[in-house]
C-alpha positions in Angstrom: -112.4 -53.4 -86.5 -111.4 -49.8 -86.8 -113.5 -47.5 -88.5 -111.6 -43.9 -88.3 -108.3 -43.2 -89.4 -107.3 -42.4 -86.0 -108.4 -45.7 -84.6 -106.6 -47.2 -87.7 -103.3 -45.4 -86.6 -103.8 -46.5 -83.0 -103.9 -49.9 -84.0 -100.8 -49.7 -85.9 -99.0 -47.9 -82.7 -100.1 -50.5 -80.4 -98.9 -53.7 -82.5 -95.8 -51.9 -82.9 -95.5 -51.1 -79.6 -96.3 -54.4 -78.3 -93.8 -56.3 -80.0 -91.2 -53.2 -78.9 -92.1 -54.2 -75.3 -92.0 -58.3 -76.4 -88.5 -57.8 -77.3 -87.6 -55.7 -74.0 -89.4 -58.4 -71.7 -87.7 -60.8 -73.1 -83.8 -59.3 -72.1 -85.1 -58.4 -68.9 -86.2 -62.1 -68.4 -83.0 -63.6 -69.8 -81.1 -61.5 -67.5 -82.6 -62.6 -64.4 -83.0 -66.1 -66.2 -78.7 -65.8 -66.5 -78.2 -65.2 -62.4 -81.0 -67.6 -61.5 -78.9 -70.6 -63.3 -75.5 -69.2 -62.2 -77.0 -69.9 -58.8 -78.4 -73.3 -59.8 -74.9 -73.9 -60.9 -73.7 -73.5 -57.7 -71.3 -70.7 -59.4 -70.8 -67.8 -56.9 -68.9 -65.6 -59.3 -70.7 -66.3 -62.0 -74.1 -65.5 -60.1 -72.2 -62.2 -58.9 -71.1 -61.1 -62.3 -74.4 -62.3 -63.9 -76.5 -59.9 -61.4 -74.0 -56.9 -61.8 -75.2 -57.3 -65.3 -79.0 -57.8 -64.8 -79.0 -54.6 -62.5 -79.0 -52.2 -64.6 -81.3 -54.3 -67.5 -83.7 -54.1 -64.6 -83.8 -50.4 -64.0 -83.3 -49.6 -67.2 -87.2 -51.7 -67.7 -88.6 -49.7 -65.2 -87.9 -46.0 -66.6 -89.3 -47.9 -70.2 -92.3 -48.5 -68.0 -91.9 -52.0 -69.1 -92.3 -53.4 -65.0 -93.1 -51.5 -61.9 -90.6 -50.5 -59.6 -91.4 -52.6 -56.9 -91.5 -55.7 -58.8 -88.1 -54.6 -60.0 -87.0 -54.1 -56.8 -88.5 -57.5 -55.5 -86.4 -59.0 -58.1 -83.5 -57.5 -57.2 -83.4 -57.9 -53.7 -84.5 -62.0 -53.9 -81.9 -62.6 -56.4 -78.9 -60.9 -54.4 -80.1 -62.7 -51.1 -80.0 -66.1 -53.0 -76.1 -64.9 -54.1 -75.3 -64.3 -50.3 -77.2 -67.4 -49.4 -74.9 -69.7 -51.5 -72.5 -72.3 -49.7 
């Protein structure tokens, strides 16, 4: 346990912080969850409009420091490639 008031604050921070960044990986998972079933669907414009929309939920986790920016742009690049790859 924490024995100074700073390491008491810096517990605090942390559990707050944490379930901050909970929240944020969770709407950066939904996002990409949204365009993965679109795809599964079988629904090109859906898939299309859904990734247009996960875009910038993506970047916006990477300047939050949330993911890296490779992984990000991993992501992106797998899930447009399935979009093209649809019959």
């Amino acid at each position: 346990m924490a024995n100074t008031r700073q390491a008491k604050k810096r517990v605090r921070q942390s559990e707050n912080s944490r379930k901050h960044n909970t929240t944020l990986r969770s709407l950066y998972r939904t996002a990409l969850k949204k365009v993965v079933n679109a795809v599964a669907a079988s629904n090109k414009t859906a898939a299309a409009e859904s990734y247009k929309a996960a875009v910038p939920v993506v970047d916006r986790m990477v300047s939050k420091g949330i993911i890296h920016k490779n992984k990000a742009a991993r992501h992106k690049s797998r899930l447009s490639l399935r979009i093209k790859n649809m019959v």
